[in-house]
VEXNU-609118 format. One record per atom (N, C-alpha, C): x, y, z. Coordinates in steps of 0.1 Angstrom, whole numbers, plus 5000, padded with zeros to 4 digits. Layout:
XYZ/...
//
This chain:
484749254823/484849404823/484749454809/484049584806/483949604794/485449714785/486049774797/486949834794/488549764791/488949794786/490349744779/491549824790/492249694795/493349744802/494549754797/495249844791/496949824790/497749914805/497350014804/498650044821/497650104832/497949994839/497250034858/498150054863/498150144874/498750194884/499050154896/499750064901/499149934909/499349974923/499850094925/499550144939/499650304936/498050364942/498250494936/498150574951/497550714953/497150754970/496150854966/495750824974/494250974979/494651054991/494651164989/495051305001/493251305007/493051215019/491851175025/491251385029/489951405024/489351565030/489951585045/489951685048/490451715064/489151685070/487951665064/486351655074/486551495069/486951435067/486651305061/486151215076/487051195091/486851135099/485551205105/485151305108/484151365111/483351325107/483351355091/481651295085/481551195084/482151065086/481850925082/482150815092/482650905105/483050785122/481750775124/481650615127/480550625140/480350745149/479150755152/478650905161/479350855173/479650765178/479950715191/481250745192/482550815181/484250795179/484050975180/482651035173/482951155164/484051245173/483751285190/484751355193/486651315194/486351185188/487951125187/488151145175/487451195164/487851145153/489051195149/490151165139/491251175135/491051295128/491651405126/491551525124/492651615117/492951715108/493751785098/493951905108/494951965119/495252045125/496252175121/496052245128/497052375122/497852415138/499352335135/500152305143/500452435149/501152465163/501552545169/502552695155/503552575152/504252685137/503552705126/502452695123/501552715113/501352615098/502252475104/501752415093/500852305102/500052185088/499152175091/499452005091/499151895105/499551835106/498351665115/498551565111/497351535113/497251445132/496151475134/495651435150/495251305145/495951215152/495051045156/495950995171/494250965177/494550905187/495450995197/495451115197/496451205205/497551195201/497951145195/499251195184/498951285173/500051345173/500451435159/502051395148/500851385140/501951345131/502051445113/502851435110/503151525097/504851595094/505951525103/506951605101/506951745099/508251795100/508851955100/507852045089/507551985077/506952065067/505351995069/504751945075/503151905077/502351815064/501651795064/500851695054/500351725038/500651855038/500551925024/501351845017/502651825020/503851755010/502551645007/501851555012/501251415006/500551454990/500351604989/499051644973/500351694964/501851694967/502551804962/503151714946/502951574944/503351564933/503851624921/504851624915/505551674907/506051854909/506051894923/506052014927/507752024928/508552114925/509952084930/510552244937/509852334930/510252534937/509852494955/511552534962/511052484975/510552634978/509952724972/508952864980/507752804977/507752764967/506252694960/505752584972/506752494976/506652364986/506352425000/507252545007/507152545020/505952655018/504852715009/503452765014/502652655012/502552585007/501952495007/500952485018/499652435014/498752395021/497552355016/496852265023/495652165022/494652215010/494552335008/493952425000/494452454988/496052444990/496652444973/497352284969/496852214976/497552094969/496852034955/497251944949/496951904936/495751864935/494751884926/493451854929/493051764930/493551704918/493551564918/494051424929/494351504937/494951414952/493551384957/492651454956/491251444967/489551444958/489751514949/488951494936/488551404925/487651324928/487751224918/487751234902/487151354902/487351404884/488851484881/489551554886/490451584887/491451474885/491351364895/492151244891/491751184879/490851174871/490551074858/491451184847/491551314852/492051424838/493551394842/493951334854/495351314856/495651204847/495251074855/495350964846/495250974835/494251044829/494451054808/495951144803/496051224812/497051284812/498751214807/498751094816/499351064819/499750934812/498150894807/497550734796/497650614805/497350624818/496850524830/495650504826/494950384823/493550324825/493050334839/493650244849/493150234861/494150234869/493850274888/494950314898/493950224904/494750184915/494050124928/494850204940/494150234949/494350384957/494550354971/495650374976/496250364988/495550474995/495750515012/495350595016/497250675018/497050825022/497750855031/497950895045/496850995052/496850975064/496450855073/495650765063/495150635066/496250575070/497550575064/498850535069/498950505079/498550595088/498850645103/497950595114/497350495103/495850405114/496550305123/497350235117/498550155128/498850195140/498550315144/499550385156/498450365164/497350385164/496150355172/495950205180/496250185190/495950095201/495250045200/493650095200/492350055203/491749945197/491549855199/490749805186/489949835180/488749895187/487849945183/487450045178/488450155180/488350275179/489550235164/490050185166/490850135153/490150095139/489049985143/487949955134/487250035130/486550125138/486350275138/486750365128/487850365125/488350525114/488850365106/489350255104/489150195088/487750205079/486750175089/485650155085/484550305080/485450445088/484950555080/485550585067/486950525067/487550575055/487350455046/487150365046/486450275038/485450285029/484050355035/482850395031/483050515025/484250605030/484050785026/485250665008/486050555011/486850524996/485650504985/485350404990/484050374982/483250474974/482750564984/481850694972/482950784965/484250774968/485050864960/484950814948/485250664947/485650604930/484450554925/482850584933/482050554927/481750614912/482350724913/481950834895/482450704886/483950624888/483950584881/484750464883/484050364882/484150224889/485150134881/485150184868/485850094858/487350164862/487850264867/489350324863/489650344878/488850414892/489150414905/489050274912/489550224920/489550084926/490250154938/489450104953/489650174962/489850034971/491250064979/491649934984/491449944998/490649855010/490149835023/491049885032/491249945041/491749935054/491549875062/492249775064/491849655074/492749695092/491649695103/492149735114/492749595123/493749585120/495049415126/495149465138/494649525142/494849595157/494149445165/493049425161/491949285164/491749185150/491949005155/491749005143/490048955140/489248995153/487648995151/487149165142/487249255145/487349365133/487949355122/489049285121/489649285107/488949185100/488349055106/487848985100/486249075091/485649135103/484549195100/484949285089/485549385092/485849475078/486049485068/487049345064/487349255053/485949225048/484949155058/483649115049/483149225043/482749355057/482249465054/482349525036/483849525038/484649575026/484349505010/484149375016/483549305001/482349234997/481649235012/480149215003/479249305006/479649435013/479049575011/479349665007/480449695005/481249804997/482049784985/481749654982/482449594968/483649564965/484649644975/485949674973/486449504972/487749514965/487949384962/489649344965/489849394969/491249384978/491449504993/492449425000/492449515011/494549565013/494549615026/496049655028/496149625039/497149635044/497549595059/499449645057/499849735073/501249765068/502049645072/503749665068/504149545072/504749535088/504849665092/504949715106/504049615115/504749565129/503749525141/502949545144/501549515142/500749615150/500349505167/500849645176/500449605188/501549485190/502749505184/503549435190/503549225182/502249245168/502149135168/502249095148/503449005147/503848985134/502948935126/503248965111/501948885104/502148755102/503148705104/503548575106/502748485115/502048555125/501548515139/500248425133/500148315140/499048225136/498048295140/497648405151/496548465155/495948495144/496748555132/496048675124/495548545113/495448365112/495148285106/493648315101/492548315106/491148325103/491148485094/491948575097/491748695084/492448615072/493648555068/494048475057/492948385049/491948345062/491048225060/489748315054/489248425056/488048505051/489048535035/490748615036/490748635025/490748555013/491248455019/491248325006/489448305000/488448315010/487448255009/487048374999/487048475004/486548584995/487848614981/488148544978/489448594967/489448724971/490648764982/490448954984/492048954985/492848964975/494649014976/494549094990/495849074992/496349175003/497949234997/497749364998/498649464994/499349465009/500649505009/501349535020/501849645019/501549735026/501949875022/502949945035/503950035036/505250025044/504050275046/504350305055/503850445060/504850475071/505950585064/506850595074/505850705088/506050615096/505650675107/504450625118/504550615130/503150555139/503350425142/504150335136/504450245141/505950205144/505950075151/507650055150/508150045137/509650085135/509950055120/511150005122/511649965116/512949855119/513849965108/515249965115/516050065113/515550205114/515050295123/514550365127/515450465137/516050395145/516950395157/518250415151/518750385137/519850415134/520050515125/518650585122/518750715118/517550835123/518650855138/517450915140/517551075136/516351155139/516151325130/516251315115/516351245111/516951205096/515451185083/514651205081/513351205077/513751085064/514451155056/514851085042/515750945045/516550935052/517250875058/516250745065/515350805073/514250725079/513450635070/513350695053/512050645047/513150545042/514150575035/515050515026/514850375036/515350395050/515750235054/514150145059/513250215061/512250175071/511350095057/511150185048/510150115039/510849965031/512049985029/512149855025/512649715037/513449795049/513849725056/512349615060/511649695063/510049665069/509749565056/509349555045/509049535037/509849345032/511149345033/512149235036/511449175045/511249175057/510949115068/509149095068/508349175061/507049115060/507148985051/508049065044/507748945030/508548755038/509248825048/509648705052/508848615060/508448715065/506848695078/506348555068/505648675059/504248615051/505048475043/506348435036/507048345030/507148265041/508548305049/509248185053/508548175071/507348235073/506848215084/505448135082/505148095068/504547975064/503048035063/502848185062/501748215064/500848185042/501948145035/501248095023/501547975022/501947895031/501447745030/500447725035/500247795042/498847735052/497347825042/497947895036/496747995030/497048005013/497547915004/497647864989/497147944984/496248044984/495248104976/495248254977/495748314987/495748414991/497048504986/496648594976/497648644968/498248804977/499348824975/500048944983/501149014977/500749104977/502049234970/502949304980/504149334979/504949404984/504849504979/504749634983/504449764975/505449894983/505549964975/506150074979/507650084987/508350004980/509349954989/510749934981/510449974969/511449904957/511349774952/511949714947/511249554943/513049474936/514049564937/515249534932/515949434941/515549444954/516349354961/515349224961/514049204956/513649104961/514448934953/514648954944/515448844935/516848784945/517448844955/518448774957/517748784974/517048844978/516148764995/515548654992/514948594979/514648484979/515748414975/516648444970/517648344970/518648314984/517748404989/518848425003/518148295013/516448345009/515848255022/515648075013/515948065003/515947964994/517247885004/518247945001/519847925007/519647845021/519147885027/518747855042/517547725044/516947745033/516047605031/516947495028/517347525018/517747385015/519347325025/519447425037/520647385039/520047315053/519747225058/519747135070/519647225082/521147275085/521347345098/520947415099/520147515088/519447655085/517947665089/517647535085/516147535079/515347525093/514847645094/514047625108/512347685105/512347655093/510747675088/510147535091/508247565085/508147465084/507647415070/508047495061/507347535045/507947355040/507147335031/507047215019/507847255009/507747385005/508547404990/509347524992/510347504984/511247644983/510247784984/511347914996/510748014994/510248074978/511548044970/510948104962/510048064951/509247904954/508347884946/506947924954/506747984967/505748024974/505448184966/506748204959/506548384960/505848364942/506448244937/506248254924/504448174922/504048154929/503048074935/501848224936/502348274946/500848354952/501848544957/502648564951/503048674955/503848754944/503648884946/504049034938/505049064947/505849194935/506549314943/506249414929/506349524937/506349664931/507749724930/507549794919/509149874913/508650034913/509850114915/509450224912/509750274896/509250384892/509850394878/511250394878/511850494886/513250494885/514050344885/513750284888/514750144892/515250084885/516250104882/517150044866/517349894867/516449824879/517049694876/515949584872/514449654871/513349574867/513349514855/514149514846/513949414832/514749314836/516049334848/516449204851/515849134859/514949184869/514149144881/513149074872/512549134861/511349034853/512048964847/512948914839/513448764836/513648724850/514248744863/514748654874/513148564877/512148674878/511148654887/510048584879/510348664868/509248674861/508848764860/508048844847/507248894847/505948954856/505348834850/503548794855/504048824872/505248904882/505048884892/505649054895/505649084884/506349264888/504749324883/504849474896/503949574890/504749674893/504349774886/504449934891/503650044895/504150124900/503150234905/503650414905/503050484903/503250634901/503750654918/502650614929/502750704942/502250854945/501450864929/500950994925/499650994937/499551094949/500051214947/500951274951/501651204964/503151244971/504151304960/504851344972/505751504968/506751434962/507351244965/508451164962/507551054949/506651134947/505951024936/506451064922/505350984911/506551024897/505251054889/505151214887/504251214878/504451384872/504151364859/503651294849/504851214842/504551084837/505651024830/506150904836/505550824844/505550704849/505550624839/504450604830/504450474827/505550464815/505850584810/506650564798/508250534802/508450614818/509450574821/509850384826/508850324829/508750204832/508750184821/507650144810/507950134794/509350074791/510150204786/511550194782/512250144789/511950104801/513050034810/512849884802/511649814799/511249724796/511649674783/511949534783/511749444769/510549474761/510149494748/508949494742/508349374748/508949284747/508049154747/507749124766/508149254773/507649224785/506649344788/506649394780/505949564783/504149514783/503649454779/501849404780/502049334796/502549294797/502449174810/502849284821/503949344824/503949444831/503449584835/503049604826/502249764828/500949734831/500049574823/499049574833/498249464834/499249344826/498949224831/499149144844/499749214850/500249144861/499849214874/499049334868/498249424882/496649324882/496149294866/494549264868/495249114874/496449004873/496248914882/496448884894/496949014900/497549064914/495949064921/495249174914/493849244919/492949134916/492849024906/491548934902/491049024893/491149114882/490749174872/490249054864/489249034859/488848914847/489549014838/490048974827/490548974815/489548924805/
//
């Protein structure tokens, strides 16, 4: 690559157009397509699959980054959100703003692709917002990096989309949440031949946690509770993938295939591997069928993400390492951190960890050649 990386953003979001499913579904989906609605009370909230989803305040909060006046927050709407949520030049004057090189771009209504049953109709809206990601970060290819939606609903679509995604659309990593889809763990040997395309194609898989559309583990213990809900579901969900993908042997069988925990906090992961370590080496415990300690599998082929705030990432990078933390803004959400991410990460940091963290350990998360 010809550009010089010091701070990526290693999980950023796009506020997808409200015409986005329209213009880019197969003609054969278009009257299903997933859609930006203006709710019975007048906020505006999104349609998939005959569901409505967007909480009490509607989908505007996803563009509201660094917004805090709640009169400012409750007009809100699709039309005054940040520009840079949906604009790809708008985003590049953020990032300079901000002194990010490069983001790799989550979706947010995309979130909500899980909740869809169909397989096909599931493959369906990954594969429009895949193509509509693609021409967004084509202005600028060196600093946007747009990451796949892969539909786990099937694992013959996901296999296809995965290809789709990287030897037609370039993209070079994909996501998947850590939620069930359709009742089925990523643990599950079915989903083995998508591991088997990812390895083959070097394509990371990001794990990304979207409160809402799926089952979420601790969910049921807080219910009406929105904040309440996100606090326990994203990381609860998040523990349990990572346990999936670790201690359910899905990186012994797949060595090559690298995976991030994202959006979830990254503070507790130093003592779950010492947790699922505990249980390996103890006889009565051990009901895997892994070769090596969990936690030389994580230190092997796997990430976690910190948020800025998290006062415990300079200890988590000596436990872990380094080379296995990233960070991310979350820019453009209303709970994201912007402007002032990277400096606040920065000072959290050791000098002598601050290069490897802010963006050496995103280009070897992503496969960036250096």
């Amino acid at each position: 690559m010809k550009r010089s990386y010091d701070v990526i953003d290693a999980d950023g979001h796009v506020m997808e157009p409200a015409d986005l499913w329209k213009n880019y579904i197969d003609p054969a989906y278009r009257d299903r397509a997933p859609s930006v609605i203006v709710d019975t009370d007048g906020k505006e909230r999104f349609l998939i699959d005959g569901r409505i989803f967007g909480g009490p305040k509607g989908i505007a909060l996803g563009g509201a980054v660094g917004m805090t006046d709640k009169d400012e927050l409750a007009k809100l709407t699709y039309a005054t959100i940040r520009k840079g949520s949906y604009d790809p030049h708008a985003r590049i004057e953020d990032l300079d703003l901000d002194g990010i090189d490069a983001v790799f771009i989550y979706p947010t209504l995309g979130l909500l692709g899980g909740a869809i049953e169909e397989p096909a109709f599931a493959a369906a809206v990954c594969r429009a917002y895949n193509r509509w990601l693609a021409d967004y970060c084509k202005a600028y290819p060196e600093r946007l990096f747009g990451v796949a939606m892969l539909p786990m609903q099937s694992v013959e679509h996901a296999v296809g989309e995965l290809k789709f995604a990287r030897e037609s659309l370039g993209m070079t990593s994909g996501f998947v949440r850590p939620n069930p889809y359709n009742n089925r763990l990523l643990s599950d040997p079915a989903y083995d031949p998508i591991w088997a395309v990812a390895q083959d194609l070097d394509f990371p898989i990001g794990i990304h946690e979207g409160t809402g559309g799926m089952p979420s583990a601790g969910a049921d213990r807080v219910p009406n509770a929105y904040g309440a809900r996100h606090i326990a579901s994203h990381t609860i969900e998040m523990m349990l993938a990572s346990l999936n993908i670790i201690w359910g042997g899905v990186c012994e069988r797949f060595p090559k295939v690298r995976f991030a925990f994202l959006e979830s906090g990254g503070g507790w992961m130093p003592s779950w591997l010492d947790r699922m370590d505990r249980h390996y080496e103890r006889v009565t415990m051990n009901d895997s069928n892994l070769r090596m300690k969990p936690s030389d599998y994580f230190k092997r082929q796997c990430w976690v993400s910190f948020e800025p705030i998290e006062g415990t990432i300079a200890a988590a990078a000596a436990y872990l390492g380094a080379d296995k933390i990233l960070w991310a803004t979350d820019y453009p959400h209303h709970d994201g951190f912007f402007p002032g991410a990277p400096k606040t990460i920065s000072d959290r940091l050791p000098a002598e960890l601050r290069a490897q963290v802010m963006a050496k350990s995103a280009m070897d998360f992503y496969g960036m050649r250096r």
